[in-house]
TORVOLUM-849925 format. One line per field, with one value per residue (C-alpha): residue in three letters; y, x, z. Coordinates in Angstrom, 1 decimal, decimal comma. Layout:
N
resn: ALA/... .
yy: Y/... .
xx: X/... .
zz: Z/... .
This chain:
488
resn: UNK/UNK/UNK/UNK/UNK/UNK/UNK/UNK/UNK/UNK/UNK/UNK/UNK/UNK/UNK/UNK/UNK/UNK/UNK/UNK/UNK/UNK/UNK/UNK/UNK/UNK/UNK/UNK/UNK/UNK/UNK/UNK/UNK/UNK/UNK/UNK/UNK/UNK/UNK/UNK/UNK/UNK/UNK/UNK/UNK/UNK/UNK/UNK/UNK/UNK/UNK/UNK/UNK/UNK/UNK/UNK/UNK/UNK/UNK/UNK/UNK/UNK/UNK/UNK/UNK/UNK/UNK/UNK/UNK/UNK/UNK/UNK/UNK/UNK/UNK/UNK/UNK/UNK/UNK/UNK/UNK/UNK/UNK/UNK/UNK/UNK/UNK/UNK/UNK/UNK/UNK/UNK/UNK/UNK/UNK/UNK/UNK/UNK/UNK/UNK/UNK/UNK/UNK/UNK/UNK/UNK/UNK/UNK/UNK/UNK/UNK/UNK/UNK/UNK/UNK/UNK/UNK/UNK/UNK/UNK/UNK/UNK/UNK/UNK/UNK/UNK/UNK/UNK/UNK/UNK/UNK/UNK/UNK/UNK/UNK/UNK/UNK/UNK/UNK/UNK/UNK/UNK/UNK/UNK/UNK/UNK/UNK/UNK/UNK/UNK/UNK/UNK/UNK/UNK/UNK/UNK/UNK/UNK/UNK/UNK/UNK/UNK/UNK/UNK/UNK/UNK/UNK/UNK/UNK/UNK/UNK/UNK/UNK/UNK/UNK/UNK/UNK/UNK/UNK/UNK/UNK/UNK/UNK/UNK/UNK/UNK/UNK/UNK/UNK/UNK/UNK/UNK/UNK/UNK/UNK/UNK/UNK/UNK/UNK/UNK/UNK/UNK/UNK/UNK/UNK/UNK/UNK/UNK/UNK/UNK/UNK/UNK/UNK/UNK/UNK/UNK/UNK/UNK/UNK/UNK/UNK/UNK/UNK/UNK/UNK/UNK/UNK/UNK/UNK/UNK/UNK/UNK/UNK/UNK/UNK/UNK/UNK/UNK/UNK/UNK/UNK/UNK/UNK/UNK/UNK/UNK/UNK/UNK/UNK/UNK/UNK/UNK/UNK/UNK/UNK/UNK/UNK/UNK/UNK/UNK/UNK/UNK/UNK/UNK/UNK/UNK/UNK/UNK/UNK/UNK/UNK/UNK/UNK/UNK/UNK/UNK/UNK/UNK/UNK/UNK/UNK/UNK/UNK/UNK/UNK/UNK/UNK/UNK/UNK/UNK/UNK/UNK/UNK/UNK/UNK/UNK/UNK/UNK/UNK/UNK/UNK/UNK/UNK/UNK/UNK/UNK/UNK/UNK/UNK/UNK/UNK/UNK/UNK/UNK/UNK/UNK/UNK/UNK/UNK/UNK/UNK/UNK/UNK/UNK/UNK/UNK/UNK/UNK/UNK/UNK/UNK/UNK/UNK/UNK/UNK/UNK/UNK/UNK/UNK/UNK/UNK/UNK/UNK/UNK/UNK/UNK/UNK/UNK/UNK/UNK/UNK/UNK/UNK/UNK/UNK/UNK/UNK/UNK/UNK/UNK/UNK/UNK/UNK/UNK/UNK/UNK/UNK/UNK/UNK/UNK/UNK/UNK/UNK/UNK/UNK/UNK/UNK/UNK/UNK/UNK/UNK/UNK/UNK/UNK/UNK/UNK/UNK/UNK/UNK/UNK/UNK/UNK/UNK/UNK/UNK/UNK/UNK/UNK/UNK/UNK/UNK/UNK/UNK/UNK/UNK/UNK/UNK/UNK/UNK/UNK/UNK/UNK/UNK/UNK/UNK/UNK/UNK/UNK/UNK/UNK/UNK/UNK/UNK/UNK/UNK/UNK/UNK/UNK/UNK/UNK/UNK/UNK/UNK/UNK/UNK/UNK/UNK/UNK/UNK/UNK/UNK/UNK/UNK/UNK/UNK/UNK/UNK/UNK/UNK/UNK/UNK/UNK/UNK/UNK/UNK/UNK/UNK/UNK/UNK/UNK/UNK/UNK/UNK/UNK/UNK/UNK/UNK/UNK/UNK/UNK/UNK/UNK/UNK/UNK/UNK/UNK/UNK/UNK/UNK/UNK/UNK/UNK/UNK/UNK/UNK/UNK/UNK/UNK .
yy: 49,9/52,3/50,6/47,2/48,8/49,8/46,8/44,9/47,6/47,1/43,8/43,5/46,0/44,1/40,5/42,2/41,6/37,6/37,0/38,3/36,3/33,3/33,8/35,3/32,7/29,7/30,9/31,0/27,7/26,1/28,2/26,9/22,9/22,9/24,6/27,7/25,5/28,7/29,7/27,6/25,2/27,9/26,3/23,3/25,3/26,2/22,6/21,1/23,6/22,3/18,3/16,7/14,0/10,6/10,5/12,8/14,1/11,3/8,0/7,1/10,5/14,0/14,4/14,7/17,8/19,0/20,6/23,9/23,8/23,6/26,2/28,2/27,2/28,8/32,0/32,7/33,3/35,3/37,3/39,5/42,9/42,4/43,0/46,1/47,4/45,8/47,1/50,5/50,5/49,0/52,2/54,6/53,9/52,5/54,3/53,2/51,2/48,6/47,6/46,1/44,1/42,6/41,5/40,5/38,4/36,5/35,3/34,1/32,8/30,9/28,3/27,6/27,6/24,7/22,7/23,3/22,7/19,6/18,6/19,4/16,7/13,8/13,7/13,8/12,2/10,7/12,7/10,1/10,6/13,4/14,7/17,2/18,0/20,8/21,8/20,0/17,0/16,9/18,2/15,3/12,4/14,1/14,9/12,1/13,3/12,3/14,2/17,8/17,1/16,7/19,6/21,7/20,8/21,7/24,7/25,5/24,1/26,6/29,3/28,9/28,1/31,5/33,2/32,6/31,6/34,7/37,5/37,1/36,9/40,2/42,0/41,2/42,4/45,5/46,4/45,9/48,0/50,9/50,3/50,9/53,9/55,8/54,6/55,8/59,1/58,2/57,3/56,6/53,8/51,7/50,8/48,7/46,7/46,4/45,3/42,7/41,1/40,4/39,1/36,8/35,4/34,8/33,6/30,9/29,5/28,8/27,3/25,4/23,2/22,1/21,6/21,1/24,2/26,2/25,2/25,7/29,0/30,2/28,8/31,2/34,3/34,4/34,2/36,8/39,3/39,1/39,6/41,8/44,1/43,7/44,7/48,1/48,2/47,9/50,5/52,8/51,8/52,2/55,5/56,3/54,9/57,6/58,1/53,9/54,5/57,3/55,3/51,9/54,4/56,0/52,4/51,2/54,2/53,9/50,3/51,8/54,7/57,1/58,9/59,3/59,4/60,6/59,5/55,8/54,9/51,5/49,7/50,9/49,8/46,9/46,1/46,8/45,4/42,1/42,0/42,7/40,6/37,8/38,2/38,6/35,8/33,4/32,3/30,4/31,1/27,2/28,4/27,1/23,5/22,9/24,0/21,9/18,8/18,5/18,0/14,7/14,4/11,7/13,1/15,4/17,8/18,9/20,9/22,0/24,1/24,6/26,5/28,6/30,1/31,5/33,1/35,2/35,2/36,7/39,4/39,8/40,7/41,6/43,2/45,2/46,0/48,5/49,7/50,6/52,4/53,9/55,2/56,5/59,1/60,7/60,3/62,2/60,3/60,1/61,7/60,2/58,3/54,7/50,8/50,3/53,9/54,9/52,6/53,8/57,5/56,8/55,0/57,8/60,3/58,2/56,8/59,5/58,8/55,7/53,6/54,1/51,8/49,7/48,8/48,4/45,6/44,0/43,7/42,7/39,2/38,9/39,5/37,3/34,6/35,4/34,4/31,4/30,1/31,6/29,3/25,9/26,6/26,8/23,9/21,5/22,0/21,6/18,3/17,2/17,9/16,3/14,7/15,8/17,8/20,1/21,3/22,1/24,0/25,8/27,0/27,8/30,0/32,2/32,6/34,4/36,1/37,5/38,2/40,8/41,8/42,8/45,1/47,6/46,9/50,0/49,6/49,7/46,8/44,5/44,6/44,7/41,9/40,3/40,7/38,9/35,9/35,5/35,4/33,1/31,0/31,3/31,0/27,7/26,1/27,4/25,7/22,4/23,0/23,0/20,1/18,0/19,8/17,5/15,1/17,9/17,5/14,2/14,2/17,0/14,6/11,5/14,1/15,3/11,9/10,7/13,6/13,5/10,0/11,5/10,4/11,8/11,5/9,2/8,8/5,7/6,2/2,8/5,1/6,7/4,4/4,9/6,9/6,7/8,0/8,2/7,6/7,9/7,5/3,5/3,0/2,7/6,0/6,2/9,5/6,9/3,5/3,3/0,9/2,7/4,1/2,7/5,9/4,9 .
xx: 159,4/160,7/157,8/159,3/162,9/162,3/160,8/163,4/165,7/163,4/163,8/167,5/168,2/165,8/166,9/170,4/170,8/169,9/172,2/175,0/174,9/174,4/177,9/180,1/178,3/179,0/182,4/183,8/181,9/184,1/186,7/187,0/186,1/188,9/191,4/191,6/192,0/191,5/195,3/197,3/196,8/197,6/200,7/199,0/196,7/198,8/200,5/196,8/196,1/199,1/197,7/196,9/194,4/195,7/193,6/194,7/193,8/193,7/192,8/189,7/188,2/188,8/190,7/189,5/188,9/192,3/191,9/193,3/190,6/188,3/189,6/189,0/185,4/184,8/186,9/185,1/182,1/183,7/186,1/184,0/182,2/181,8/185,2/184,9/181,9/180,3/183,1/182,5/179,0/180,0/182,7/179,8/176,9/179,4/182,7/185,8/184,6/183,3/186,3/187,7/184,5/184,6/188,3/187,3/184,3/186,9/189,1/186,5/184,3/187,1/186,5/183,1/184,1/186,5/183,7/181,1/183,2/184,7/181,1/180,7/184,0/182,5/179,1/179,6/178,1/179,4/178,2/179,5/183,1/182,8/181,4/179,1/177,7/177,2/174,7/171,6/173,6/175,1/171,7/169,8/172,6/174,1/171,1/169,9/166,3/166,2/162,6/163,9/167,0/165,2/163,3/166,4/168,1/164,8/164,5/168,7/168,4/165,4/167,5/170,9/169,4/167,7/170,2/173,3/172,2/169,5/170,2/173,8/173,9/172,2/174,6/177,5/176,3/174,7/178,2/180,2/177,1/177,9/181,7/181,6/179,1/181,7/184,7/182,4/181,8/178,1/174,9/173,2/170,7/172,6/175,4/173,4/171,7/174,8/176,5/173,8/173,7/177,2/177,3/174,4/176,1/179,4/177,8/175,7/179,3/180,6/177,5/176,4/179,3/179,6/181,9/185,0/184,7/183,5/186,7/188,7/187,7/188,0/191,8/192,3/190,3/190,6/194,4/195,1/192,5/192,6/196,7/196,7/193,8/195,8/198,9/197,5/196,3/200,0/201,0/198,4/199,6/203,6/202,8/200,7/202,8/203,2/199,4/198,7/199,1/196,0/194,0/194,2/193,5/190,9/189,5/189,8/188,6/185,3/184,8/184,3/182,7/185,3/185,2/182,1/181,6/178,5/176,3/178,0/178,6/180,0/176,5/176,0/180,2/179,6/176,4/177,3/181,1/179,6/176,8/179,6/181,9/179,3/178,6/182,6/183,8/180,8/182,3/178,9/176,7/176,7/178,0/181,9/180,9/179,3/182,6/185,1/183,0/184,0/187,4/189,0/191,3/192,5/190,9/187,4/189,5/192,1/189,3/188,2/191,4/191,4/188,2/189,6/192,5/189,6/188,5/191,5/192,4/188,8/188,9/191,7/193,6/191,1/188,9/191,5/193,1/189,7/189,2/192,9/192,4/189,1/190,8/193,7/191,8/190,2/186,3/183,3/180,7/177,6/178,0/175,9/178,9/178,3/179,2/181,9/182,0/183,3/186,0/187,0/186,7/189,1/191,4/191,2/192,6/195,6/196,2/194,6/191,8/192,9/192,4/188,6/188,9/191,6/189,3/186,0/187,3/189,0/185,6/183,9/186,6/186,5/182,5/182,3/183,7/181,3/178,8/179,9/181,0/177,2/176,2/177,2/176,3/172,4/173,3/174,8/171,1/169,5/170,8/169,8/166,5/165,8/168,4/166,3/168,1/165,1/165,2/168,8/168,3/165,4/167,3/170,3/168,2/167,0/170,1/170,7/168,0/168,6/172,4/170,7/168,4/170,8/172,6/169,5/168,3/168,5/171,7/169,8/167,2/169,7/172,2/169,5/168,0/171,2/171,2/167,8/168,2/172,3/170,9/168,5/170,4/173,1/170,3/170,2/173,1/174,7/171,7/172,4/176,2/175,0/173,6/176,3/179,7/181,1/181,6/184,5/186,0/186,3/187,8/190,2/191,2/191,9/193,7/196,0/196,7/198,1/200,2/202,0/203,0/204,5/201,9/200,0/195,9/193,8/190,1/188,0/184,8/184,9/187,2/185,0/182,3/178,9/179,2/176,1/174,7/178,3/178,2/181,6/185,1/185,0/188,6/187,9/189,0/192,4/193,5/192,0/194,4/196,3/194,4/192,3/194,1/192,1/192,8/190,0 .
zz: -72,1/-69,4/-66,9/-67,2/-67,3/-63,7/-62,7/-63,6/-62,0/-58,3/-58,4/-58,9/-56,0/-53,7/-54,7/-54,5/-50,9/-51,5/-54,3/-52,1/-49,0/-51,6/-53,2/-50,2/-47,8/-51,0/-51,4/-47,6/-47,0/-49,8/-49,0/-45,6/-46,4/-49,0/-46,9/-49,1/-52,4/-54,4/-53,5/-52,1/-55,3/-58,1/-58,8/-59,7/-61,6/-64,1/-64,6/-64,9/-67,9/-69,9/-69,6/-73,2/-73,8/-74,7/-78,1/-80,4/-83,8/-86,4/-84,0/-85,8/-85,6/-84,0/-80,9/-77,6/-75,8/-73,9/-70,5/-72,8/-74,9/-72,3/-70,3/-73,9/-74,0/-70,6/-71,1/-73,9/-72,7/-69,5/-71,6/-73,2/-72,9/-69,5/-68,5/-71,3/-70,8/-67,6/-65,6/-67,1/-65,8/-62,3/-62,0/-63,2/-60,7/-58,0/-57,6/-58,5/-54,8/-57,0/-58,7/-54,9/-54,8/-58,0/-56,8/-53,5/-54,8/-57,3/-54,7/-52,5/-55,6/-56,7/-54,4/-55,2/-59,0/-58,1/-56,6/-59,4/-62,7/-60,4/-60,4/-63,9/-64,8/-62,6/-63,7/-67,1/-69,6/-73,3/-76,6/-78,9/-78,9/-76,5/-73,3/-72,3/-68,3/-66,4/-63,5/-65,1/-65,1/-61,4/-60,0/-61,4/-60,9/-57,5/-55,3/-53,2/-53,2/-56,7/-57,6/-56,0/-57,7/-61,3/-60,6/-59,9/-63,1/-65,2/-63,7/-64,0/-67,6/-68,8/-67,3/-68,6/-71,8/-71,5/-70,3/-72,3/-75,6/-75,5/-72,8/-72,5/-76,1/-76,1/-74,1/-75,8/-79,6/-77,6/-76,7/-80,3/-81,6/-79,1/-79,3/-83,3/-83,0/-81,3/-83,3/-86,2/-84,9/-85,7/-84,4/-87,8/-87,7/-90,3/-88,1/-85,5/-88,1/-90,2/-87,2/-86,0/-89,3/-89,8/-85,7/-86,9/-90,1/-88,5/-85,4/-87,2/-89,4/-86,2/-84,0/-86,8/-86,5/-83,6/-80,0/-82,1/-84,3/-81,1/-78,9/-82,2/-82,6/-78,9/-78,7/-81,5/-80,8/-76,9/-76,1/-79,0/-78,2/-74,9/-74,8/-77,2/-74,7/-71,5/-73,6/-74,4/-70,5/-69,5/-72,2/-70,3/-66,6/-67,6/-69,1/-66,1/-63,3/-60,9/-60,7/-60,1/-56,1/-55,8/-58,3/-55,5/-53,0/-54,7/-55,1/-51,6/-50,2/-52,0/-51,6/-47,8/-48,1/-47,0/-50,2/-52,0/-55,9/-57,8/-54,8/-55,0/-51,2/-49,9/-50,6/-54,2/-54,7/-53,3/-55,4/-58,8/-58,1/-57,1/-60,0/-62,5/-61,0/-61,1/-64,9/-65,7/-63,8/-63,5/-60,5/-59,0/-61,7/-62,8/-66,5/-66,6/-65,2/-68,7/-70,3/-67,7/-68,5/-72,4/-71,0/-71,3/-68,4/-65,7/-62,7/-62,2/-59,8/-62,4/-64,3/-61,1/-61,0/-64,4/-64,3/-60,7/-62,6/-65,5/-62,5/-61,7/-65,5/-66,4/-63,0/-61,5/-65,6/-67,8/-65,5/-64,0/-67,0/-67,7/-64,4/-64,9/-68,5/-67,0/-63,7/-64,6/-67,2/-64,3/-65,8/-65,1/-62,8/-63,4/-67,3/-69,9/-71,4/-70,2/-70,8/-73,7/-74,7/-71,5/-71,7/-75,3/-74,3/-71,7/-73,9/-76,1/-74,0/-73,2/-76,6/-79,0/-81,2/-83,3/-80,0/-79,9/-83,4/-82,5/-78,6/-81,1/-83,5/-80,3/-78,2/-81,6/-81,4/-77,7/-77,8/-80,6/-79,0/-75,8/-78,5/-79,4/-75,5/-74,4/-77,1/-76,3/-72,9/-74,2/-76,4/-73,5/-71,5/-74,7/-74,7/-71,2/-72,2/-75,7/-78,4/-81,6/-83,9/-84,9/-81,3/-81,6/-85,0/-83,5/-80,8/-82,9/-85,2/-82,1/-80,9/-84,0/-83,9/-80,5/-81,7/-84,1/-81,6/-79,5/-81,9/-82,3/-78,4/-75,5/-73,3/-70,1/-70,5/-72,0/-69,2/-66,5/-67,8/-67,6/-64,0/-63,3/-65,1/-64,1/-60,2/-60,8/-62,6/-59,6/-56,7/-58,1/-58,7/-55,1/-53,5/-55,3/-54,6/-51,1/-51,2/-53,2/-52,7/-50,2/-52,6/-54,3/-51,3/-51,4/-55,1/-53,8/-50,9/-53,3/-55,6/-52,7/-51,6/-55,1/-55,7/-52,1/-53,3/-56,4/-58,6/-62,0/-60,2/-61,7/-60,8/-61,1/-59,9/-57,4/-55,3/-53,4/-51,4/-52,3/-55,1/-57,2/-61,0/-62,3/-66,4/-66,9/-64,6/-65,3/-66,4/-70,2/-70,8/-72,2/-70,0/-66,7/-67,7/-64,2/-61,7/-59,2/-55,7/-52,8/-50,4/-47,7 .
């Protein structure tokens, strides 16, 4: 196990350098076509998050997705144990260096999330009385080169379906299983297993029924949890407050090498704050555009900033909120203390030894949830590939399985492996991205142009000339009623 450990390890440093000029180069591209959409539209941001669908509970069946609920969907699977424990291993092999990286990769990731969950909204397709999308679906509709674009979303589909409804998956019951080890004050074998089992049970109530018990859940569980976490964060930073300015200097300093920790110089800061930022935030990894596309709302570009503010939500809060707790308790680098329990350690020694429970059952809800956003994400690919419900059962059973799995599995492999299959899945989407993105732009343009004229955007997808392989966006929806906006 330790040989393919280190492989795994090699490979991640190597393909390290790749994956980063990928999502810097994606994100200042967008950046720069979308004039900076990323933050000069936050203020729309949060107005787009508080739209409703026009059908409601009740009209002949349940509602339709709001852009709320959606938003949900995606933060579930961010906010999880990797802002817990992933940023605890970033600030353990990287510096507190790392922690700048992970906020300077959100900003400039957030444009790129803007253009892929916009995607994600126009190339949907109907489930029935919902939708589903994501990067298999604008890959194969969006690409003019319709047999590279095909390929593309196969390979993107296998991975994601991989990834977050089996490695991802992993991770985050790996990290409950730690967390409650340490609240326990135990190692015994029992409490992994125990722990893996109930994960499994609870995880298969809530998969097993569906989009609308999913997105039902996650309104529930994420806002709560995650509050209720950055709460005790702020406790710890009030209490702390004349130590904050040498903790952001300690941080800046080591994202550029003027002050060295454990061996972590700017290049190791910068590596593990960009791998951890990338499996926090997602920003680019092709996983929120599946979420933003159950949405039902009146134009593709509202989810697009929908899905930027998770972004900042998922890094630039919850992430910070740890490195905060973590930073301010002055930790030993390079101890054997790593991932969740570092983070709980550290919150002991502000807090005293009730908070090392009180952090464990709150990364079992917010990891929880994880499991059940990672999930529909394997289920929406499922989908694009095959409509039989045996498929989907099949999958759904190894999901649980890899939910226990994850439970009783080594710390290391788990989160490495994590790292492979999250670049792999984000080497692809950027390329396709590449390829389509312009036509964001273009829905950002037609969105800009209504609202200057006062107006609530609408999209029709006759709008824009020569638009091709576009299911829905034909005016039957109720949120799309006005009469389309010629803006050529």
């Amino acid at each position: 196990m330790d040989s393919v450990d280190d492989a795994i390890v090699w490979f991640n440093d190597k393909y390290g350098y790749v994956l980063i000029v990928l999502l810097v180069g994606a994100g200042l591209y967008f950046g720069t076509r979308t004039a900076v959409v990323q933050l000069r539209m936050i203020p729309e941001m949060l107005r787009s998050l508080r739209e409703r669908p026009a059908r409601t509970e009740g009209d002949n069946g349940p509602g339709a997705i709001s852009a709320f609920r959606a938003f949900c969907i995606s933060a579930a699977s961010r906010v999880g144990t990797g802002n817990v424990a992933g940023v605890a291993v970033a600030i353990t092999v990287g510096g507190p260096g790392a922690v700048f990286w992970m906020w300077l990769l959100a900003v400039i990731g957030g444009a790129t999330a803007f253009v892929e969950s916009t995607l994600g909204q126009l190339y949907k397709v109907r489930d029935g009385r919902d939708y589903r999308g994501g990067p298999a679906y604008y890959l194969s509709r969006g690409i003019k080169n319709r047999k590279a674009g095909l390929v593309m979303a196969f390979l993107f589909a296998v991975a994601i379906t991989f990834t977050y409804g089996f490695v991802f998956n992993a991770v985050q019951s790996n990290s409950i299983s730690s967390a409650f080890e340490l609240a326990a004050g135990s190692d015994a074998d029992w409490i992994p297993v125990a722990i893996g089992v109930a994960l499994a049970v609870l995880a298969g109530l809530v998969i097993f029924g569906g989009v609308h018990r999913i997105s039902g859940v996650s309104q529930i569980v994420v806002p709560v949890m995650a509050v209720l976490y950055v709460g005790i964060a702020l406790f710890v930073i009030v209490t702390n407050l004349p130590h904050i300015p040498a903790v952001v200097a300690d941080i800046v300093e080591s994202a550029f090498g003027i002050r060295q920790f454990a061996g972590a110089g700017i290049w190791a800061a910068m590596m593990q704050g960009m791998r951890r930022g990338l499996f926090s935030n997602e920003a680019g990894m092709g996983s929120t555009p599946n979420a933003a596309a159950t949405a039902a709302v009146s134009h593709p570009v509202k989810q697009g900033l929908v899905q930027t503010l998770g972004v900042y939500f998922d890094t630039l809060v919850v992430c910070s909120a740890t490195a905060f707790i973590i930073l301010l308790s002055n930790p030993t680098f390079g101890s054997d203390v790593e991932g969740v329990q570092l983070t709980q350690t550290a919150l002991q020694e502000h807090m005293g030894s009730w908070a090392a429970p009180v952090l464990a059952v709150i990364l079992f809800f917010l990891a929880f949830s994880s499991i059940i956003g990672n999930y529909y994400y394997g289920e929406t690919n499922i989908a694009f590939f095959t409509g039989r419900k045996s498929v989907l059962v099949v999958f759904r059973v190894l999901v649980i399985g890899f939910v226990f799995f994850g439970a009783i599995a080594e710390v290391s492999l788990v989160w490495n492996l994590a790292d492979v299959f999250s670049s792999l899945m984000a080497t692809i989407n950027i390329l396709g991205l590449i390829a389509i993105g312009g036509v964001a732009v273009v829905l950002l343009r037609h969105y800009s142009q209504q609202k200057s004229r006062g107006l609530d955007p609408v999209f029709h997808r006759d709008d824009v000339p020569g638009l091709s392989n576009v299911e829905c966006w034909d005016g039957t929806d109720p949120e799309t009623v006005r009469e389309p906006v010629d803006v050529r």
